[in-house]
C-alpha positions in Angstrom: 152.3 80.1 119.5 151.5 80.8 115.7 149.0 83.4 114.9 146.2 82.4 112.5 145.9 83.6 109.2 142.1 85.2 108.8 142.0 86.7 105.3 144.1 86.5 102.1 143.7 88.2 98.6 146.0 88.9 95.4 147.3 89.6 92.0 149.3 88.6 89.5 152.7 89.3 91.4 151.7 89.1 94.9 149.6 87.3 97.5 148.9 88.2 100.5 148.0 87.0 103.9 146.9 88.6 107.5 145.9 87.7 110.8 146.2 87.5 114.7 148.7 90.0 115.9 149.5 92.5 112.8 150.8 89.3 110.8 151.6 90.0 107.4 153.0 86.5 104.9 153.7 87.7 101.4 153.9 85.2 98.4 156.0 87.3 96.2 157.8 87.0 92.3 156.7 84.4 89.6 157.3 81.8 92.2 155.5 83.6 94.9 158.0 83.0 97.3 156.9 82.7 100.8 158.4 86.3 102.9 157.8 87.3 106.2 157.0 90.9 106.3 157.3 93.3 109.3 153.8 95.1 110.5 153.8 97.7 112.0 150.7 97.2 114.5 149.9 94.7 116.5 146.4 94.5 116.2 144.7 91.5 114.6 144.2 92.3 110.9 140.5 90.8 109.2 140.7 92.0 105.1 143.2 92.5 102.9 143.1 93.7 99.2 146.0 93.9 97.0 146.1 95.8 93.3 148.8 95.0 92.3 152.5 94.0 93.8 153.1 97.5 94.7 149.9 98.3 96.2 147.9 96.7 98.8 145.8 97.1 101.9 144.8 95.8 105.3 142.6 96.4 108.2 141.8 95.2 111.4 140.7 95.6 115.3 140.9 99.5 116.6 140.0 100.6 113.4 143.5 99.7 112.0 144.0 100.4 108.2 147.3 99.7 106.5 148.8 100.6 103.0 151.5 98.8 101.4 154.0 100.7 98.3 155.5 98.1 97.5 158.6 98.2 100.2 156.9 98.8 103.3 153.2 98.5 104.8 152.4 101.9 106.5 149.3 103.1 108.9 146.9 105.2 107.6 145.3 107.6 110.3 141.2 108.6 110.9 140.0 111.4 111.2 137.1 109.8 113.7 137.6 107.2 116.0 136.4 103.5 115.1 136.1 100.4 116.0 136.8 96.8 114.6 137.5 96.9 110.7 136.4 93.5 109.4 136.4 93.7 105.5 137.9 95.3 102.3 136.9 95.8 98.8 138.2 97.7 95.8 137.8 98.7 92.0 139.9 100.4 90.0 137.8 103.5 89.5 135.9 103.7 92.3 139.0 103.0 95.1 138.3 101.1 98.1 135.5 100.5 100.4 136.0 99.2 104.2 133.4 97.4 106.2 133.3 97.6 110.0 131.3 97.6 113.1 128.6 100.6 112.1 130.9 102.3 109.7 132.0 102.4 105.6 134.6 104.1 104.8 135.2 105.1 100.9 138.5 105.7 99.7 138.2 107.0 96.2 141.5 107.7 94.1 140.4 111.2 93.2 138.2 112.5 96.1 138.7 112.9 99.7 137.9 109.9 102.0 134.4 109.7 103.0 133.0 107.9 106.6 129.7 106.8 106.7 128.2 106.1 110.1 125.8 102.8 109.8 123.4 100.6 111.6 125.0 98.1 110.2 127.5 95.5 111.1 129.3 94.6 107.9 130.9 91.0 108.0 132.1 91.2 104.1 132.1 92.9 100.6 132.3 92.3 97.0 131.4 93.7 93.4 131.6 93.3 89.6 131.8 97.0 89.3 131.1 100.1 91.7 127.4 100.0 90.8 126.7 96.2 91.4 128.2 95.8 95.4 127.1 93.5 97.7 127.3 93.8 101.9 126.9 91.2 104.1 126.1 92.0 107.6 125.6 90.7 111.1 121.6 89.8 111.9 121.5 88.1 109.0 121.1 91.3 106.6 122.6 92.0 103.3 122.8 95.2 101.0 122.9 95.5 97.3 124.1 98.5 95.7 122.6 99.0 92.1 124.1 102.8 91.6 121.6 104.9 92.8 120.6 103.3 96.1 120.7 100.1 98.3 118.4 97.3 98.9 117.9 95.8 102.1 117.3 91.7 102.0 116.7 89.7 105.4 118.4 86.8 105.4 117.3 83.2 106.4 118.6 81.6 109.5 118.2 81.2 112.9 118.8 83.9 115.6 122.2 82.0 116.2 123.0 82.1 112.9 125.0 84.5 111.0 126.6 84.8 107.0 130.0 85.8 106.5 131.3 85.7 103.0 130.2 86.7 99.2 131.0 86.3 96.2 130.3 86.2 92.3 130.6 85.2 88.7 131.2 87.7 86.1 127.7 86.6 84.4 125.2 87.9 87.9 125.3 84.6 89.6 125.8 85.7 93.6 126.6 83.5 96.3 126.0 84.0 100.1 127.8 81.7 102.6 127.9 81.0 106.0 125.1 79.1 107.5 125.7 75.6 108.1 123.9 73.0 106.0 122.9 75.4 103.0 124.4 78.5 100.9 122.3 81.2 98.9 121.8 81.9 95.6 121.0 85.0 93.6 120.5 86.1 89.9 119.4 89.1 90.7 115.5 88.6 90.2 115.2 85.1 92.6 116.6 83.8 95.5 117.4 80.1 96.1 118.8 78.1 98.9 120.8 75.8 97.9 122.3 72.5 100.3 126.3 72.1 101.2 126.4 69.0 101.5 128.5 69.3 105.0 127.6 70.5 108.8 130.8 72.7 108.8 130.6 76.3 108.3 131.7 77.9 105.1 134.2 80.8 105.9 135.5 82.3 102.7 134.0 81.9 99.2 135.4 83.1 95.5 134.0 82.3 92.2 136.4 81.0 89.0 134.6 81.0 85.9 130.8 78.9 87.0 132.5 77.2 89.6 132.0 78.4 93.2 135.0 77.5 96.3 134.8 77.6 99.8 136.7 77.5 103.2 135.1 75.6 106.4 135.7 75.9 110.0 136.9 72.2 109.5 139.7 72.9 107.6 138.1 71.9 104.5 138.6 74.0 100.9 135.5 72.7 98.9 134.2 72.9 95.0 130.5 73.5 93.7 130.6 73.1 90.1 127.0 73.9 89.8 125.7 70.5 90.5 127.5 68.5 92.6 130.2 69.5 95.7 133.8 68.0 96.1 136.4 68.6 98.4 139.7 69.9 96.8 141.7 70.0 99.7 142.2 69.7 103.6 144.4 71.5 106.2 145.0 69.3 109.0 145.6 71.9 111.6 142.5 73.6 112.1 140.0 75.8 110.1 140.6 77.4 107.0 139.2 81.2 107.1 139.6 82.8 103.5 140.3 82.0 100.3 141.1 83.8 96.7 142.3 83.0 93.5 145.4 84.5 91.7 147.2 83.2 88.8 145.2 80.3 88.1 145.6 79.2 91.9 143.3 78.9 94.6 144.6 80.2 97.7 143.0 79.7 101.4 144.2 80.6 104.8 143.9 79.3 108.2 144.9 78.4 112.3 147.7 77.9 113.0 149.0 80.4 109.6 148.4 77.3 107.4 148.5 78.5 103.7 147.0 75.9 100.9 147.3 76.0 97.0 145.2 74.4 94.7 145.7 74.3 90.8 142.1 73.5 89.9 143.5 72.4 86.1 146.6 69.7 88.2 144.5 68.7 91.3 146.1 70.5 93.9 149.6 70.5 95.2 
């Protein structure tokens, strides 16, 4: 039965995709060829984040973390024992940052690895730049890094309700998604809720240039341009989980290890 693809991510060079069961799908060359790769866990992998198309990572369930060097993707050992790894961030100068269940682990190029223990349950992360980070978390939480320390902000919902992705424009815009029927918006001074025009849950989110896309638990890969929605394309064979953009291409991920492009300049293919 094929495993579903649960997070994807990229550069110029390389994409890659992971999910159920240690699967690992490169998109490799100036083609991006389509390659199996060989894992070597078996645990289901939730983040990935690729700098460049020698040097990526993954992580996952049973606090799984895997490096890639460009010919093989290796495990990387803890010191402490932890549990489910569920999302991955990085920055050239700052290194990368793993979410999980109560901990954040800090990989910086120069300085040893540091684990934080947490009361919180982070779901996903982004940033412009190491002192402008965003964390969403479960209970409807999220934390905002400015540099010198973080700011807690309760989220809307109901108690059934949780949000799952972030993301941003270069110019301060933030977007949270998740909740069905509506998405959040922030500039930094005010908060806005803004309607999705669908009942589906969004599951991923990146922003190119003013224009925000999404992934829905429908299968759906969806456009807000600012004013209006669209739907730029559909997987028929289940929900779509993530999605990034590389190259000029939006890329999302999905059951059933569906994989979708979309050339937002040729309509899709």
């Amino acid at each position: 039965m094929p495993q579903n693809l649960l997070a994807c991510h990229g550069a110029l060079g390389l994409v890659c995709a992971v999910g159920g069961n240690g699967r690992i799908v490169h998109f490799e060359g100036d083609v991006y060829r389509a390659k199996e790769v060989q894992s070597p866990m078996e645990h289901d992998l939730r983040g990935v984040f690729v700098e460049s198309p020698h040097r990526a990572w993954a992580v996952g369930d049973a606090g799984t973390i895997l490096r890639y060097d460009g010919e093989r993707w290796h495990p990387v050992a803890l010191a402490s024992r932890v549990s489910a790894l569920t999302c991955i961030w990085g920055h050239p100068s700052d290194g990368i940052s793993i979410g999980g269940r109560r901990y954040l682990l800090n990989m910086h190029p120069t300085h040893d690895a540091t684990l934080i223990d947490s009361d919180a349950d982070l779901r996903a992360i982004w940033g412009r730049h190491p002192e402008d980070v965003w964390y969403v978390c479960g209970g409807r939480l999220a934390l905002h890094w400015g540099g010198e320390r973080a700011e807690r902000i309760d989220l809307p919902g109901d108690d059934d309700e949780e949000w799952s992705a972030v993301a941003g424009t270069d110019d301060g815009l933030t977007y949270i998604v998740g909740v069905s029927g509506c998405m959040l918006r922030t500039d930094g001074r005010r908060w806005e809720e803004i309607a999705t025009d669908t009942t589906e849950l969004l599951t991923g989110a990146v922003c190119v240039g003013r224009s925000l896309y999404v992934t829905t638990d429908g299968g759906m890969v969806r456009q807000w341009d600012g004013r209006r929605w669209r739907t730029v394309a559909f997987s028929a064979f289940g929900a779509l989980h993530a999605v990034c953009h590389v190259d000029g291409v939006i890329w999302a991920c999905g059951d059933r290890c569906v994989v979708i492009q979309h050339r937002p300049d040729e309509g899709g293919r």
